[in-house]
N, C-alpha and C positions, 0 to 999 in steps of 0.2 A: 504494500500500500504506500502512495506514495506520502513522505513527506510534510506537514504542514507547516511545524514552527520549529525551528533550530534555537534555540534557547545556548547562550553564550555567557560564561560565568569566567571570568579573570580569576585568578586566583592567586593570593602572594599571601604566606603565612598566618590563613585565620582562625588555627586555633578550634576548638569549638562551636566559635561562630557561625563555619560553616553548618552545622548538624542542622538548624532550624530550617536553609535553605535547600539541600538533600530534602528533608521533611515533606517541605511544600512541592518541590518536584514529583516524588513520587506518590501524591494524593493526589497529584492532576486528575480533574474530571476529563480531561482528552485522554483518551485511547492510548496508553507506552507506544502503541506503532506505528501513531499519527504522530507523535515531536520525537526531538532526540536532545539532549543535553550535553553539549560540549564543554568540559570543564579545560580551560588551561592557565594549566599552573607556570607563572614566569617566577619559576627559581625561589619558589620557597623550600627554607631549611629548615621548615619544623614536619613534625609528623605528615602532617596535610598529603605529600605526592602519595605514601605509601595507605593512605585512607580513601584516597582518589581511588590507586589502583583495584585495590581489595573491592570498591562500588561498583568498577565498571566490569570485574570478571563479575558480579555477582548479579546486575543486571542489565540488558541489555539493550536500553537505548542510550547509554551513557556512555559517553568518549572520555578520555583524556588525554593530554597533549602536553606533553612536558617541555620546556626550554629554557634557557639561560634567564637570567632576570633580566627584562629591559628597562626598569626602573618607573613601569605607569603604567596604565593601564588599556594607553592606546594599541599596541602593540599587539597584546594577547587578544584584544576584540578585534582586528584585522583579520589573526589567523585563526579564531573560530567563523570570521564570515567565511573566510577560503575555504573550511572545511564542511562549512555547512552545507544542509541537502533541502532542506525545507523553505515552504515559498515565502515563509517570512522569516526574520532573525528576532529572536527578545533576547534584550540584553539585562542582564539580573547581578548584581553584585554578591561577591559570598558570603556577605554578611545579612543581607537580606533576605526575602524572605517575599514568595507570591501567593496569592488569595489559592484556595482551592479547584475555580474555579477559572483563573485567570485565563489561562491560555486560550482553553474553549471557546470563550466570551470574546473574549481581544480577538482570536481569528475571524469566527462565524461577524463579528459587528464589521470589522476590516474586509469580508469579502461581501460582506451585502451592501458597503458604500461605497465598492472600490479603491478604496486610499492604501496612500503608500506609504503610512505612516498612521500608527494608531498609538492614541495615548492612555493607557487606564488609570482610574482615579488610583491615588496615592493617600497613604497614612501614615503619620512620622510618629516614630516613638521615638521622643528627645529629640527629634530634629524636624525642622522646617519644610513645610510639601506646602504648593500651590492650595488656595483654600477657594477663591471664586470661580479659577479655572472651569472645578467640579461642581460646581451648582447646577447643571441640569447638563445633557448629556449635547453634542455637537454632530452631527452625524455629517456635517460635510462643513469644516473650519477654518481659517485660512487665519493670516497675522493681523489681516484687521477687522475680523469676525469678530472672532473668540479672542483672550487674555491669555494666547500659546506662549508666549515668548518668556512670560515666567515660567512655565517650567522646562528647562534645557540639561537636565539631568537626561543620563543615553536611557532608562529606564523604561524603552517604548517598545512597539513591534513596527520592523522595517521591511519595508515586501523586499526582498531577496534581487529581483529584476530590478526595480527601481534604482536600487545602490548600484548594482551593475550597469546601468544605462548610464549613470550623470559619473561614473568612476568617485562615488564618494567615501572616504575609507577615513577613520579618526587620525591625526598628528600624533604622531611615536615619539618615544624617548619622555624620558625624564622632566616633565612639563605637567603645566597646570591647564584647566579651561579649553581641552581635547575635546569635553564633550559641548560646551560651547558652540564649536567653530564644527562640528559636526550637526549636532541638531539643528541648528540655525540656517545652515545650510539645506537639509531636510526640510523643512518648514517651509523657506522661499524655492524651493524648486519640485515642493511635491504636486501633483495634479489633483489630490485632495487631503487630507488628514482628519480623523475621524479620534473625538472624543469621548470614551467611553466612563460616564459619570456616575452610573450606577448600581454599579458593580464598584468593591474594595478590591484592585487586582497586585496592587504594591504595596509594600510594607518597609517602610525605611527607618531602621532605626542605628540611633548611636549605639555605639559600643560598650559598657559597663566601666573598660579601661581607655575609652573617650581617642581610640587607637585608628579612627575610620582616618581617610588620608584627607576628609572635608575637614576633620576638628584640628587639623596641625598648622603650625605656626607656619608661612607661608614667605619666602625671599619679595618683598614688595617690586623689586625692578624686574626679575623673571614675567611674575604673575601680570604684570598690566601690560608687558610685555605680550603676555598670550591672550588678554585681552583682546589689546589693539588687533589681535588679528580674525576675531568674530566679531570687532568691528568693521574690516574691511570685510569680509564679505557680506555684513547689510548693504555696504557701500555698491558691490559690485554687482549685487540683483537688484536695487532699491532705485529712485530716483529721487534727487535732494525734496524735502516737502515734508508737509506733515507726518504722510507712515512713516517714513528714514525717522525722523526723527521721534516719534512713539517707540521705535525698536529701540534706538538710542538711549531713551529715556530707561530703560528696563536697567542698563548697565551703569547706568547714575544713579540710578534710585540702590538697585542691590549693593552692588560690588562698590560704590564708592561713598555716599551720602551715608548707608547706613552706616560704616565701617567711621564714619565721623560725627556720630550725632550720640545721644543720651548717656545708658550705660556702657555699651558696646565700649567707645572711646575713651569713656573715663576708666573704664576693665584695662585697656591695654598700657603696656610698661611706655614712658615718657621717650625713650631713645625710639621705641618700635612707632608710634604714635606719628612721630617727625616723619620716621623716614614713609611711613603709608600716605601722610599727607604730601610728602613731595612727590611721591609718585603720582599720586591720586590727582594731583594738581594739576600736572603733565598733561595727563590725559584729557581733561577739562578743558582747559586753553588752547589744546592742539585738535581738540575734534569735535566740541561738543559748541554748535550755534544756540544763540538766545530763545531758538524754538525749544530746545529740549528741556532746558530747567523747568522754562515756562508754563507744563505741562503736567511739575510736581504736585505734591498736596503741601498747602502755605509752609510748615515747618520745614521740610524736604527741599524748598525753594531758595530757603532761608539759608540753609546751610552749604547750597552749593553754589549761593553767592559770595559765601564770605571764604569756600576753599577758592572760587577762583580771585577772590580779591587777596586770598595770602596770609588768611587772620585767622591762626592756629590760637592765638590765645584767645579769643574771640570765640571761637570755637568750643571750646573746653568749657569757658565760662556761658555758653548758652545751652550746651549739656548740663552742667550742674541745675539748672532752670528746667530742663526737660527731662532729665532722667526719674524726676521722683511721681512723674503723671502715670496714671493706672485709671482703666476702669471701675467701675464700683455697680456694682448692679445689687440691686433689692428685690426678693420676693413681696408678691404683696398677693396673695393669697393660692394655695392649689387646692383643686378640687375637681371631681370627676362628675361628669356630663354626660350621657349617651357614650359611654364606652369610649370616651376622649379624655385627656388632663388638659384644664383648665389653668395655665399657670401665669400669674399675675409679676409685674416688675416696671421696677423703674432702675433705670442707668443714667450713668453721667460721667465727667472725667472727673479725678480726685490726683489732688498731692499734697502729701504726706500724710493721708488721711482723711483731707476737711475738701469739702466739692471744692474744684476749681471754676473762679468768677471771671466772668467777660464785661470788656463794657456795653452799658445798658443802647448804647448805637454802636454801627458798624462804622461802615462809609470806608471800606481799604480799597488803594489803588492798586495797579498793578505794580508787582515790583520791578524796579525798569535799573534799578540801580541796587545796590547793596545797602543792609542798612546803617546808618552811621553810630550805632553802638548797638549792644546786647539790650540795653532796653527798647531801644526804638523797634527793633527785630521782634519783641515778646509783645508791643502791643499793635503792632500791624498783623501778628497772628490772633490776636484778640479781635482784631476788629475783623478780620476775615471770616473768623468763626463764625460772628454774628451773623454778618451778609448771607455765609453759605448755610446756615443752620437750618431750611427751609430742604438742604440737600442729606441732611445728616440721618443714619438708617441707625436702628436696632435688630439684631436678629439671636435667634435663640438656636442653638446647637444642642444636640447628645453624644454623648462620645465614648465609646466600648473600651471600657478600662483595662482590661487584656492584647487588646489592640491597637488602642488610641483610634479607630477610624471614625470619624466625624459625618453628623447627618443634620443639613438644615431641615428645622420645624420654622411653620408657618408662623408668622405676627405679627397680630394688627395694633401700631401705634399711633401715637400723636405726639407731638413736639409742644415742650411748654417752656415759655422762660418766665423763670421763677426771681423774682426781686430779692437781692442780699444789701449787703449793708453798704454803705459809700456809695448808693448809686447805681452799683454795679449789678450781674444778674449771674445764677448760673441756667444752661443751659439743660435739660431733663427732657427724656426718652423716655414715657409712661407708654405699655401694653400690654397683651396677655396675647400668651403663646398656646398654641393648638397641639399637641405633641399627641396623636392616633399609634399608642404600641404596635396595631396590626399592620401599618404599613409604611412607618418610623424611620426606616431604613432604606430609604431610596425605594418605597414603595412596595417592603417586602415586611417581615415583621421584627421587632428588637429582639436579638437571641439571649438566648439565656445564658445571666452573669450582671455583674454591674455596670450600669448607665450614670457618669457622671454630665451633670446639667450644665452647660458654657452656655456665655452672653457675651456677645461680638458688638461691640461701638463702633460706629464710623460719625466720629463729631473732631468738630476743630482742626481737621485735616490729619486727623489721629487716627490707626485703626488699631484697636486695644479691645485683649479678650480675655475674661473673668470667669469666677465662679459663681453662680448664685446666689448669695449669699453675703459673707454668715449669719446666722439667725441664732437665739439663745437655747437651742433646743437640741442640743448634739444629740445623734443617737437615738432621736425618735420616730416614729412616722412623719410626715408629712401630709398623708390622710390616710384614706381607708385604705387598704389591697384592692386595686381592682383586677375583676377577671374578663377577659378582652383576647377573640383572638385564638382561643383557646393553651394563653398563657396568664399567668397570677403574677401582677405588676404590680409591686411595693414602694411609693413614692416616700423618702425618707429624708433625714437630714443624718448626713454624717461625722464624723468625732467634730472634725472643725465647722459643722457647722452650713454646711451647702450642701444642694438638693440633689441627690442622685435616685437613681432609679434602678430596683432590684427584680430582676426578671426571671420567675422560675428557680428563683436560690434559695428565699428567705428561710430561714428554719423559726428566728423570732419575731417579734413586731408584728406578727399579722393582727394580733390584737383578739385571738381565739379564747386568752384565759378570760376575758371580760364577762364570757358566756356562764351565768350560773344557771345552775338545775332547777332554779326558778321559775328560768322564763323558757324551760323546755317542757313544749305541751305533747302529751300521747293519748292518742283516742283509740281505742282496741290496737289496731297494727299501724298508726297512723304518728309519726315524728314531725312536730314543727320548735321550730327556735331560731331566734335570729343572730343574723351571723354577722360580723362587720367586715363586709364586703360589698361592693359596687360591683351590679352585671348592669348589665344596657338589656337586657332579654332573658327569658328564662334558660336557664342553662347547668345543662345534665356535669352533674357529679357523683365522684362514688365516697359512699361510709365505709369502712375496714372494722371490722367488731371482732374484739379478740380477747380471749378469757385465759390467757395462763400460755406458756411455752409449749406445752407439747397439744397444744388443739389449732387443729388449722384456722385462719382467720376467714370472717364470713363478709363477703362484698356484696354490698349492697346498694344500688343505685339511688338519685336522689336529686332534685331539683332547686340551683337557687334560685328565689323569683325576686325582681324590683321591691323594693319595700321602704319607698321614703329617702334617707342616704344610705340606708342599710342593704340587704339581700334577707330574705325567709329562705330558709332551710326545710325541704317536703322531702319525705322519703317513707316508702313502703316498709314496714319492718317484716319478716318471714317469723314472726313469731312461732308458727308450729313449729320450724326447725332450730330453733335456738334451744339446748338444754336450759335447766335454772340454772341458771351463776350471774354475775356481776359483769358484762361485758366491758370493755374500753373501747372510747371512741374515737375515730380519728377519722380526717377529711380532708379528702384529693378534689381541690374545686378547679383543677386541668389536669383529668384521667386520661385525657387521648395528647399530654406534653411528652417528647423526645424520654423524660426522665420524673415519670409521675413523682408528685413528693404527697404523705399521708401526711398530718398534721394533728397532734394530739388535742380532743380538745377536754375541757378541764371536771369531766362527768364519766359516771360509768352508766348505763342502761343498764338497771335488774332486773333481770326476767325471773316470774316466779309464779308456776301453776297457767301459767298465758296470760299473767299481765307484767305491764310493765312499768317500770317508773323511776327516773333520773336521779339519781344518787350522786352527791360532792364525790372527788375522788380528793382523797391526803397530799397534798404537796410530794415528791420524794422527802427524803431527808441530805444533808446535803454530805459528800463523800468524807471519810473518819479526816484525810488531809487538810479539805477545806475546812472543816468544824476545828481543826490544831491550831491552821490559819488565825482563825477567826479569835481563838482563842487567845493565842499568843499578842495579836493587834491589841486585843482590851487589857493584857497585862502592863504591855509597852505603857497605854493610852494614860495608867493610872500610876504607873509610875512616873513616868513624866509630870501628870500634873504631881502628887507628891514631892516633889525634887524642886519644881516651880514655888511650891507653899511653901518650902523648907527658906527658899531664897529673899522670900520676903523680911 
């Protein structure tokens, strides 16, 4: 069979790191004899060749290719395109790591749009991955469609012909921004390029010992060096004008503006600092026209006037001014709806804790010149704020804490400025977010594990992103469990204090002990009591009733219904089949989840003669250790004071 996707992995001493990406290769939903995996190793001397070789005798679509070290990683992805068979190349890092489903997806979306270049969404664990790129899916994109040009990481699938047709192969040797001057290239010479957004098909993440070759300290004159040279090729497919200069703007904005603004710059050593701004300065004066700054967001604008005006201490001291701004986002109420979370917020920017204020007018011009100090610079961002504040967006994220992959939820705001003192205002993002568990995830369902809650600001020319949060309530629910989907979503607040969401995990917090034998009613074979939980609809669950270790437990089906904020619990009991004893009760309310979970709840049903009737069940007691524990605390507790009364 022939061929599909030739998958390309460099390899240079990773260590374990490899293992995760191995992993994901061999759980491809494509067919072992539709890809093949090329791993080649440039001269690593650690264990890695002889775990390569041992992989590829043991299974068979797996190459390896051993050779000298060339010192990058252009090299070794040249000679796995040479080697490859399949009509497209993905190139994958060893330390990385692909969705399950990746290849599949990325093929079949790239052969139904034709393109010669396909990008799948990306999710950084500890590092940076395109975030609007993947907001809805592109299926035919180009540079000035779509927001491609951030991401130029080689991390895509390249139709195999297409390289071969334009001879495009990565820059070799011991160099920086290979995949740069590679992608970019791709980009402006493909006949289409296809966005795949929904689907998680990359996983990028930093390394534990922070060892990836993106996190190392970097030669400034090499690096802008290789730069400039995915600069010249916008140059040589581009025509001077606004796109040139949009693409432009990309490498102002990343690779130089940031590398000179907030923390970032005040992070790096004083000697390293100098020599990135002369580089970075170079580059500025010798290639970048007044269209390109022009095109930043105010603060971004700000800073890459004053590197080409030459004002390093200028610089520094308008970081110390913007390094301490942060988001801040506020709950302001959740609560479950028709089988939806209802989640309430208000954001805004803050530093050092207290909202940050605007003036109560705008009226900024353009900046056409630099500005003549660090203050005049902070209130022409001030006053821009205001003007564009009519443009400023809130949105709400979930984010797979095992993963990190991120999914925007819908939400409807309003913009309010709010009156402070002196005059001045801050600026406030009030809405409530829609967040549907059954189709959360790029329109499929949130899987089971923890959902942390993020809230993305774009105000003040900032884009800064938080946690929900904190609220004084560590540790507790957030509201009822809802059952949605036919998964049990537990909206909670965690140690610190922000909203995540537990999916199919919770063992506590459902909020089950609440239930006394009170308010549990039996009419001959007939169980009602209510439960705290939200269904949107009646919705079939099963009871487990169990009397002692060696009797099989008795399943029993069971309906919850709507009732108020709450659910009613109805279930048929088989009372003839029950012997007398004391049953235990426990409740699966998603019987037909991946990994049903029983849930104790805080009563026994005793059957006796054919009736029945709800009985308290005893707390455990707590293990002989933790009662020692406990013990030992209240001796400390009274000795201590003791020893305090002594000192009086």
């Amino acid at each position: 069979m022939p061929v599909k996707v030739s998958v390309v992995i460099p390899v240079y001493n990773p260590g374990e790191y490899i293992e995760d990406c191995v992993a994901s290769l061999r759980r491809q939903s494509l067919p072992p004899d539709e890809f093949e995996a090329i791993f080649v190793d440039d001269g690593s001397t650690d264990a890695t060749p002889a775990r390569l070789d041992a992989l590829a005798a043991e299974v068979a679509n797996i190459t390896v290719i051993h050779q000298e070290a060339s010192g990058w990683s252009g090299k070794p992805r040249n000679v796995g395109i040479e080697a490859s068979r399949g009509e497209f190349v993905m190139f994958v890092d060893n330390d990385d790591y692909l969705g399950d489903e990746a290849l599949e997806r990325m093929y079949d979306y790239g052969v139904a749009n034709g393109a010669d270049v396909v990008v799948g969404k990306m999710a950084g664990k500890g590092r940076g991955v395109p975030v609007e790129l993947f907001r809805r899916n592109h299926p035919r994109a180009t540079v000035d469609s779509a927001p491609l040009i951030d991401s130029l990481t080689p991390h895509k699938m390249f139709r195999r012909a297409f390289l071969d047709r334009i001879g495009l192969r990565f820059p070799e040797g011991r160099r920086r921004l290979e995949d740069h001057v590679f992608v970019t290239e791709a980009y402006l010479r493909a006949d289409n390029v296809s966005v795949l957004s929904d689907y998680v098909c990359y996983y990028h993440l930093k390394r534990d010992d922070a060892s990836n070759a993106g996190f190392q300290r970097f030669d400034p004159v090499g690096y802008f060096a290789n730069l400039r040279e995915a600069l010249d090729i916008v140059e040589k497919y581009t025509e001077p004008g606004p796109s040139r200069d949009r693409l432009f703007r990309r490498w102002l904005r990343n690779e130089m503006v940031e590398r000179m603004r907030g923390r970032r710059l005040l992070a790096a050593p004083e000697d390293y600092r100098k020599e990135l701004f002369t580089e970075i300065r170079g580059v500025v004066v010798e290639r970048f026209g007044p269209g390109v700054a022009a095109g930043l967001q105010p603060i971004q604008q700000v800073v890459a006037a004053l590197i080409a005006d030459g004002r390093l201490d200028d610089l520094v001291a308008f970081a110390e001014w913007e390094a301490p701004i942060a988001a801040k986002a506020e709950p302001d109420g959740v609560a479950w709806e028709d089988g939806v979370l209802r989640i309430g917020l208000s954001a805004e920017l803050a530093s050092r804790g207290a909202p940050l204020t605007f003036p109560a007018e705008g009226g900024a011009t353009p900046l056409t010149k630099p500005p003549a100090s660090v203050e005049e610079a902070v209130d022409w961002v001030g006053a821009h704020a205001v003007d564009g504040f009519q443009r400023a967006t809130v949105d709400l994220l979930v984010q797979e804490r095992a993963s990190s992959a991120q999914y925007f939820q819908p939400v409807d705001f309003t913009r309010e400025s709010v009156p402070d003192e002196d005059g001045r205002v801050r600026l406030v993002l009030r809405g409530t977010a829609t967040v549907d568990p059954a189709v959360a995830a790029d329109g499929g369902p949130l899987g089971a594990g923890q959902w942390d809650v993020f809230v993305r600001v774009k105000l003040a020319g900032c884009t800064k992103q938080c946690r929900l949060g904190p609220v004084p309530l560590t540790g507790r629910s957030a509201a009822n469990a809802g059952v949605t989907g036919g998964h049990v979503v537990l909206p909670y607040w965690t140690a610190k204090g922000c909203l995540a969401l537990d999916v199919d995990a919770a063992r506590k917090r459902l909020g089950f002990e609440r239930v006394t034998p009170g308010e549990v009613t039996v009419a001959g074979d007939r169980v009602e009591m209510p439960v705290p939980m939200h269904v949107p609809r009646d919705t079939p669950v099963l009871l487990e009733l169990t009397r002692g270790s060696g009797t099989a437990p008795a399943k029993v089906p069971g309906t919850l219904r709507p009732q108020g904020s709450a659910a009613l619990l109805d279930a048929v009991l088989p009372v003839g089949d029950l012997p007398g004893a004391d049953w235990q009760v426990a409740l699966s309310p998603a019987p037909e989840a991946e990994e049903p979970r029983f849930h104790p709840l805080p009563f026994a049903l005793r059957v006796r003669r054919g009736r029945v009737e709800a009985v308290a069940v005893r707390a455990p007691r707590p293990p002989v250790g933790r009662t020692l524990v406990r013990r030992a605390r209240r001796l400390a507790g009274k000795l201590v004071r003791r020893f305090r009364a002594l000192g009086r």
